[in-house]
C-alpha positions as CSV (number, residue, x, y, z in Angstrom):
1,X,-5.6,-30.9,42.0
2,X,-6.4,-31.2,38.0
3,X,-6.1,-27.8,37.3
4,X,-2.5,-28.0,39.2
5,X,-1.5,-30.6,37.5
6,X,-2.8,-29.2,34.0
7,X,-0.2,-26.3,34.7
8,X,2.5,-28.7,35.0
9,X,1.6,-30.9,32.0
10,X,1.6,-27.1,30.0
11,X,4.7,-25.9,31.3
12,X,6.4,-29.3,30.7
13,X,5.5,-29.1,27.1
14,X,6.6,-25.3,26.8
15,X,10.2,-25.9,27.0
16,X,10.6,-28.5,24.6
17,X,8.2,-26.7,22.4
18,X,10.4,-23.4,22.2
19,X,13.7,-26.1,22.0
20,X,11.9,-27.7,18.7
21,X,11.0,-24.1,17.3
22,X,14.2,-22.9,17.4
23,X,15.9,-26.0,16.2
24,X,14.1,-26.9,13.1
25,X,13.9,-23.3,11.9
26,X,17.6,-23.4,12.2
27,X,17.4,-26.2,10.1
28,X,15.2,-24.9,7.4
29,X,17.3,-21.6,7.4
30,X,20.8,-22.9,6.9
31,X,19.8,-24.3,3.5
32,X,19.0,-20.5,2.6
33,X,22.2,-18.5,4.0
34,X,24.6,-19.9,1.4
35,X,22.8,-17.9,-1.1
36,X,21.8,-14.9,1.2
37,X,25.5,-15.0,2.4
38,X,26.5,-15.0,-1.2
39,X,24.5,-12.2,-1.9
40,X,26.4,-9.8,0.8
41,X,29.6,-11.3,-0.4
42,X,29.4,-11.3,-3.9
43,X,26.2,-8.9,-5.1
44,X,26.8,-5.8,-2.3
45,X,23.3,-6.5,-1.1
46,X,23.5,-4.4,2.5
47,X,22.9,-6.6,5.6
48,X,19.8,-5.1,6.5
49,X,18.0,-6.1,3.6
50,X,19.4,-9.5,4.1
51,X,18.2,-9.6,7.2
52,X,14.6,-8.5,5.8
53,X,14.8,-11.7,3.7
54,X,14.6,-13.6,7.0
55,X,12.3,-12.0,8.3
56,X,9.8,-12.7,4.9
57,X,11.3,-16.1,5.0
58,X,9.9,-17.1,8.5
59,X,6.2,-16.9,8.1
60,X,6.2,-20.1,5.7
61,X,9.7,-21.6,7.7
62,X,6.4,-21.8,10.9
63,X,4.2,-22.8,9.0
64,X,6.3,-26.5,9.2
65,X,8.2,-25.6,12.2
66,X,5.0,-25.4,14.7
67,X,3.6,-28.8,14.0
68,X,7.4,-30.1,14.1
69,X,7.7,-28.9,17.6
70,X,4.5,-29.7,19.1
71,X,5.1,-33.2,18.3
72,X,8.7,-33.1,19.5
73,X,7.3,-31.1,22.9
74,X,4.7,-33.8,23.4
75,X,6.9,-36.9,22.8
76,X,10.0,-35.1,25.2
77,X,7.2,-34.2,27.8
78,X,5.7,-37.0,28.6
79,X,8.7,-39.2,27.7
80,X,10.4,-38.0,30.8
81,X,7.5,-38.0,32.8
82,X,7.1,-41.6,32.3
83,X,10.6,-42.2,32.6
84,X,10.8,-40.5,36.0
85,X,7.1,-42.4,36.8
86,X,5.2,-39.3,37.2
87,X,2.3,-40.9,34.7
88,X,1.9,-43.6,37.2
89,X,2.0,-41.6,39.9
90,X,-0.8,-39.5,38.3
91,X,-2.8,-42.8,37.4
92,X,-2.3,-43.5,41.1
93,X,-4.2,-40.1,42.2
94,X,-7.3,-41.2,39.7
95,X,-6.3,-39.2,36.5
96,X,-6.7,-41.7,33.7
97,X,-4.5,-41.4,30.4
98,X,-7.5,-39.9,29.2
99,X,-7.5,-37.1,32.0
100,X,-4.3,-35.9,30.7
101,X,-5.8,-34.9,27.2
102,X,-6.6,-31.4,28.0
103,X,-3.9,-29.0,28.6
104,X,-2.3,-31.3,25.8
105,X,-5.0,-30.4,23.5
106,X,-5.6,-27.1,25.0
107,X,-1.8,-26.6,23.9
108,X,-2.3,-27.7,20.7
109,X,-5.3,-25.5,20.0
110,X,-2.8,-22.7,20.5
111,X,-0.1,-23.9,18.4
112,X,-2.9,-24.7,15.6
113,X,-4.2,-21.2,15.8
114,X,-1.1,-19.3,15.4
115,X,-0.3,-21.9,12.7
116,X,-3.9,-21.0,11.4
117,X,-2.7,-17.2,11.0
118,X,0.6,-17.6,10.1
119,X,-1.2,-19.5,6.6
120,X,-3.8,-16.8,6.1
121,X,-2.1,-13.7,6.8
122,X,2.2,-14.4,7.3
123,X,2.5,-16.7,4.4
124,X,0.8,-14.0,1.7
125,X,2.4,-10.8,3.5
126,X,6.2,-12.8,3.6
127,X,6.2,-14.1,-0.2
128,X,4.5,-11.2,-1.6
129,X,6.9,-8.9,0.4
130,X,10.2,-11.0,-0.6
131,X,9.4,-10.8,-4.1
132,X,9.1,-7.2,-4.0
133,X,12.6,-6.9,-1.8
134,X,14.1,-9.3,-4.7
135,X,13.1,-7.5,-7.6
136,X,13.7,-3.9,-6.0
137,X,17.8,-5.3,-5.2
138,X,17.6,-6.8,-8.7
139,X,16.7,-3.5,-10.0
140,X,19.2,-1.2,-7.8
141,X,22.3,-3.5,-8.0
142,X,22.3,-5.1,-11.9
143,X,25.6,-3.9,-12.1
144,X,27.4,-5.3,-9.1
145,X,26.2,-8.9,-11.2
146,X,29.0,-8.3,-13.2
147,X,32.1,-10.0,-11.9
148,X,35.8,-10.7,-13.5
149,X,36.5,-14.2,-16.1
150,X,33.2,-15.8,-14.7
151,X,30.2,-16.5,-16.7
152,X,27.2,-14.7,-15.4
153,X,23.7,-15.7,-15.9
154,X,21.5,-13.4,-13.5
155,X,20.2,-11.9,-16.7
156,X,17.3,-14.2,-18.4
157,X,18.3,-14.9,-21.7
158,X,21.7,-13.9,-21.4
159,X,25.4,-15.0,-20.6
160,X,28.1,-12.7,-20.3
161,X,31.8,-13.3,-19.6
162,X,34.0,-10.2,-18.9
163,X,38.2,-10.6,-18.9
164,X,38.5,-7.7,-17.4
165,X,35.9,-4.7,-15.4
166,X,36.5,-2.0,-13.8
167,X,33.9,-1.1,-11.3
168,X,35.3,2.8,-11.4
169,X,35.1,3.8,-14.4
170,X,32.5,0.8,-15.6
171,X,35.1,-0.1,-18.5
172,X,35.4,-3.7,-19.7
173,X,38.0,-5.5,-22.1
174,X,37.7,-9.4,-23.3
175,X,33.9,-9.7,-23.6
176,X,31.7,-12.7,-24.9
177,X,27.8,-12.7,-24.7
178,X,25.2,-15.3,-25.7
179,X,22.2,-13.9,-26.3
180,X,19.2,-16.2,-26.4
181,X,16.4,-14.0,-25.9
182,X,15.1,-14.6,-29.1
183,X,15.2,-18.7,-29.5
184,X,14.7,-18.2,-33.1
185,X,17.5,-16.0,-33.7
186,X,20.5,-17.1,-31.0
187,X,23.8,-15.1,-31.0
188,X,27.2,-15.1,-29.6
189,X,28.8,-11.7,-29.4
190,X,32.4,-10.8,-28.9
191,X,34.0,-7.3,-28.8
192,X,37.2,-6.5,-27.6
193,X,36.1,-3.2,-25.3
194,X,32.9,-1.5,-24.1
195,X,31.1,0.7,-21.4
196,X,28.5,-0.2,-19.4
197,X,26.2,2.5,-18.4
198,X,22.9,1.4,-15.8
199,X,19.8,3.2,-15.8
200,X,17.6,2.4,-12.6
201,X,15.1,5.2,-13.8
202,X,14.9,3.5,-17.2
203,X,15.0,0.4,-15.8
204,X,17.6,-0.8,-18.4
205,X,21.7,-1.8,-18.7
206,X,23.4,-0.3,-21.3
207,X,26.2,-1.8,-23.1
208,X,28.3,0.0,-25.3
209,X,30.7,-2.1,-27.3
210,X,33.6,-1.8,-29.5
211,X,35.3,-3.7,-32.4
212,X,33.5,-7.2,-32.5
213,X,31.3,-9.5,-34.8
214,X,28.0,-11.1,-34.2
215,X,27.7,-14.9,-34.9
216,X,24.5,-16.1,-35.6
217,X,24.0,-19.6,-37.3
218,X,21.3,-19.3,-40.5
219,X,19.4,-22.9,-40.6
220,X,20.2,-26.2,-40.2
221,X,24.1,-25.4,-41.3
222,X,24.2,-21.7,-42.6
223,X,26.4,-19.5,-40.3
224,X,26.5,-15.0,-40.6
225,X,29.7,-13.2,-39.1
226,X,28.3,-9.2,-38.6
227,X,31.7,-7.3,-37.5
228,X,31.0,-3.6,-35.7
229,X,32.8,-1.0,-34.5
230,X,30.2,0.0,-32.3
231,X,27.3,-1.7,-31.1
232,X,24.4,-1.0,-28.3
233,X,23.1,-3.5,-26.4
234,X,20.3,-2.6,-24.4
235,X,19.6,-5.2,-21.2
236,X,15.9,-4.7,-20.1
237,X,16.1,-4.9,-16.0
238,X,12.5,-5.7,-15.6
239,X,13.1,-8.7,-18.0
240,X,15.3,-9.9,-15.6
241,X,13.2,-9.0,-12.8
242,X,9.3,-8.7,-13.9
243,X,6.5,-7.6,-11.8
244,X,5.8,-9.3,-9.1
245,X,3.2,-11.7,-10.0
246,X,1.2,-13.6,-7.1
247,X,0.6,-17.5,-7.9
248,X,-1.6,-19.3,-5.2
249,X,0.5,-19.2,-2.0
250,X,1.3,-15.3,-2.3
251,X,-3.2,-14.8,-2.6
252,X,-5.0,-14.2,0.4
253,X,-7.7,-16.6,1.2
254,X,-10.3,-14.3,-0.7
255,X,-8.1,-13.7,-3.4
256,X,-8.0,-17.2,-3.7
257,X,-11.9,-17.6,-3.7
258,X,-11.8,-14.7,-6.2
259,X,-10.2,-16.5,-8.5
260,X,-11.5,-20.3,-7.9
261,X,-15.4,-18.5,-8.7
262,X,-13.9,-17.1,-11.7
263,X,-15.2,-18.1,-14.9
264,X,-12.3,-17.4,-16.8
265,X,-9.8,-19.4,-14.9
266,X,-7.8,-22.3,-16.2
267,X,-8.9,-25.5,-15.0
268,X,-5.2,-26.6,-13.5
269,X,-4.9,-22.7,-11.8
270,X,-8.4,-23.8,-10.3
271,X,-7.4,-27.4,-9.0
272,X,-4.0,-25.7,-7.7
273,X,-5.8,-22.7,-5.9
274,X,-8.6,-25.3,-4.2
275,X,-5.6,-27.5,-3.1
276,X,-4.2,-24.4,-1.2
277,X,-7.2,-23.4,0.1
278,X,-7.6,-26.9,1.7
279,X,-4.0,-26.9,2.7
280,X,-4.3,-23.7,4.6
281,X,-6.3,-25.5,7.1
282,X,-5.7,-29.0,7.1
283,X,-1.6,-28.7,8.0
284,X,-2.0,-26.6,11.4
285,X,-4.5,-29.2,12.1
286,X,-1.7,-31.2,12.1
287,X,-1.2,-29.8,15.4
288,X,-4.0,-32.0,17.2
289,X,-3.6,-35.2,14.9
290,X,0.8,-34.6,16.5
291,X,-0.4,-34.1,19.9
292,X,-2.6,-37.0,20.0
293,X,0.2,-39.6,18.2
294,X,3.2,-37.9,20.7
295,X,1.4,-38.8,23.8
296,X,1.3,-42.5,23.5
297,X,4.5,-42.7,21.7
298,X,6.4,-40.3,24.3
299,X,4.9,-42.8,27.1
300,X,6.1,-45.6,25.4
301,X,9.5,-44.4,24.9
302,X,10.2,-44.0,28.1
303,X,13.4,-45.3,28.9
304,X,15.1,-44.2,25.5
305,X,16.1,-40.6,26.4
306,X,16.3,-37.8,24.6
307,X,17.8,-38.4,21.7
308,X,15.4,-41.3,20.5
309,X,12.6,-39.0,21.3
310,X,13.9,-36.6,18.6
311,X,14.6,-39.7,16.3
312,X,11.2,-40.9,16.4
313,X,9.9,-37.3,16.4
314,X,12.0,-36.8,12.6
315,X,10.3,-40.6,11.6
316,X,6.9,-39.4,12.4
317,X,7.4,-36.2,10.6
318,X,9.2,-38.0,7.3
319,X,5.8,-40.6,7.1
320,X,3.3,-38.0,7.9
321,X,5.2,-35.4,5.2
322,X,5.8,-38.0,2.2
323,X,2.0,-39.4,2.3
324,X,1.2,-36.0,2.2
325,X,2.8,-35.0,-0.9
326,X,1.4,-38.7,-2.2
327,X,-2.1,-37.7,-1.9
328,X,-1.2,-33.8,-3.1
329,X,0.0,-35.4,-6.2
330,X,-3.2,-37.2,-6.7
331,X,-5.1,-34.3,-6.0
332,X,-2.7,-32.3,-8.5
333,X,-3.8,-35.1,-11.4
334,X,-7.6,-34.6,-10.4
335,X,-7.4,-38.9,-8.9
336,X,-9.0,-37.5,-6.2
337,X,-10.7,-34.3,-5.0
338,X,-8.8,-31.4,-3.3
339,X,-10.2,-31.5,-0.2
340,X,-9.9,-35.2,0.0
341,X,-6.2,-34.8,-1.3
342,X,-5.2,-32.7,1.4
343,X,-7.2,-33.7,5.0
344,X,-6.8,-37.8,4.0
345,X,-3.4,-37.4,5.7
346,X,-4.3,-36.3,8.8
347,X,-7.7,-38.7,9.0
348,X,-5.1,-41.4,8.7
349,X,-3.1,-40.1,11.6
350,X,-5.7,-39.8,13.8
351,X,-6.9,-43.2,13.2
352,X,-3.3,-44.2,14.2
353,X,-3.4,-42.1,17.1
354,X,-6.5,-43.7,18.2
355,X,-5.4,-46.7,18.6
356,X,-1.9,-45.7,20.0
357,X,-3.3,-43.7,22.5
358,X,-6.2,-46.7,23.4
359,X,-3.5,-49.3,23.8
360,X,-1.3,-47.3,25.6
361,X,-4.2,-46.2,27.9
362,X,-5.2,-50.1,28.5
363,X,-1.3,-50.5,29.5
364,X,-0.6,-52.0,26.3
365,X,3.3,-52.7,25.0
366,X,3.3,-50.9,21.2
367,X,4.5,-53.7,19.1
368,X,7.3,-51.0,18.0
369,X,8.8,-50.5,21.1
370,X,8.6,-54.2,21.4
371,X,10.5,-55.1,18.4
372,X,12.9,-51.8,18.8
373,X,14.0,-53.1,22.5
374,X,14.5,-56.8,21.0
375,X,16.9,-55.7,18.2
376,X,18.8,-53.8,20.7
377,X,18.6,-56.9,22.8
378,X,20.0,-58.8,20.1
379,X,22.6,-56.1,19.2
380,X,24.1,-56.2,22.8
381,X,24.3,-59.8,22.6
382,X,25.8,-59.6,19.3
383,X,28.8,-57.3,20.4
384,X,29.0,-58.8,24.1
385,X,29.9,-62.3,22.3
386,X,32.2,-61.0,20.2
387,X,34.0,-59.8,22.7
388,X,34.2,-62.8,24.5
389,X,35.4,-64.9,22.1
């Protein structure tokens, strides 16, 4: 009968599982397609490679998503099975609170090891490989940056306004530059026409200008006026978009241990790389510390449907993501060590989820469902005598 009801308790948490998945990485993608959709619209990038973007994105979207919806499957699951009294229907048939733990744990062994290879292998392959897609559309498509009577900044260093391009012929009329590539020496460059000639082999922007002055100010109050008739301004692509450098969450895990036993390596760099190390394990074991905190909680919350199950879901996550970051920081200023920094929040959870779970197993009313269900009390009253009078 257990192993019957262990396939129930696993396909009741599937569903809600695949519902959070899809939900929160909708969530964490929408704040990225404004500025993927503005580089179709405005930039030319081709769809596909758009679409690559995603796909590069996704790896660390999971990495957050997968703990997200565990806890949101848990809490749903065995929210409704309370609400519809299958839990004490199960406690009737001698399976304990306790008796339940395995296909919920078994479950969230799964989750944490796809979490566990999404961090060591997904998150290095996507960044590395979105960097390298960004830098080659940089490279390939420099000139469709260059847009009509706005200012345009994609260049480091530079700001150019154009009154007037032709894309055709590459011809421009009404143009003003600020170049502050060299913070010692800033200038502001007018010219009343040019060319522009692009270079991918090169790896440069060429622009050819006619009948303007350089301004450059000379000290504190000194100012220099140098009129041309022609002048060449060379725009240096991989300034704009440079090698693709990892930092610590593009390095594999030995990369990371690479660098960490290296002698040379900056103390901060160190501190940083040991801190990711740590957090490559410690947040998809976030998976069990959510599975154990969702059961009680989803029990508890019985008679609130849905939609307070995903409310208290978001709470948990909010508490659980800003101590997180709390002890990260401290970790980041050496207060505390790295591995210490990044597994204290989840040692705090499972205290809590201890104790949940043990009052909830001894039949116990959570005194936050208590006072939750009197402040609606009071709320009903509040409105029902209003109305009244």
């Amino acid at each position: 009968m257990k192993a019957t009801v262990y396939r129930y308790l696993f396909k009741e948490i599937s569903v809600p599982f695949l519902l959070g998945m899809t939900t929160f990485t909708s969530v964490l993608l929408m704040g990225r397609l404004l500025k993927l959709a503005d580089m179709v619209v405005t930039k030319g990038v081709p769809f596909s490679e758009v679409l690559w973007m995603v796909v590069y994105l996704l790896p660390y979207f999971c990495l957050v998503t997968i703990p997200m919806a565990v806890l949101l499957a848990v809490l749903l699951g065995f929210g409704r099975l309370s609400a519809d009294s299958e839990v004490t229907a199960m406690k009737a048939c001698g399976i304990s609170l306790y008796g339940l733990l395995p296909p919920v744990l078994a479950f969230a062994f799964c989750a944490y090891t796809a979490t566990t290879l999404v961090t060591l292998y997904g998150i290095p392959w996507g960044n590395t490989s979105f960097r390298r897609l960004v830098t080659s559309i940089v490279e390939k498509k420099g000139v469709n940056a260059l847009k009509e009577q706005v200012f345009i900044d994609d260049f480091p260093g530079l700001v150019l306004y154009l009154n007037r391009y032709s894309p055709q012929d590459h011809r421009i009329t009404g143009i003003l530059i600020q170049d502050d590539r060299n913070p010692a020496e800033p200038s502001t460059i007018f010219a009343a026409t040019g060319v522009l000639f692009s270079d991918p082999t090169a790896r440069e922007i060429r622009l050819l200008l006619k009948d303007g002055g350089i301004h450059r100010p000379v000290g504190k109050a000194g100012y220099r006026l140098v009129e041309f008739q022609d002048y060449d301004l060379k725009i240096n692509i991989p300034q704009a978009a440079r090698e693709v450098l990892k930092n610590e969450m593009d390095m594999s895990l030995s990369e990371l241990y690479a660098n960490i036993n290296s002698p040379h390596l900056d103390q901060k760099l160190r501190t940083d790389m040991e801190l990711e190390v740590q957090r490559r394990f410690s947040l998809p074991f976030a998976c069990f510390v959510f599975a154990l905190i969702a059961i009680p909680l989803g029990i508890q919350n019985q008679r609130s449907g849905k939609g307070a199950g995903f409310a208290l879901s978001i709470g948990v996550l909010i508490v659980y993501y800003v101590i997180f970051t709390i002890f990260k920081a401290m970790g980041e200023r050496g207060m505390v060590a790295p591995g210490v920094a990044m597994w204290s929040p989840n040692l705090l959870f499972v205290a809590f989820g201890i104790y949940l779970f043990r009052q909830t197993a001894e039949e116990r009313r959570l005194y936050l469902f208590t006072a939750l269900a009197e402040a609606g009390r009071r709320i009903r009253h509040t409105f029902t005598t209003g109305r009244a009078s």
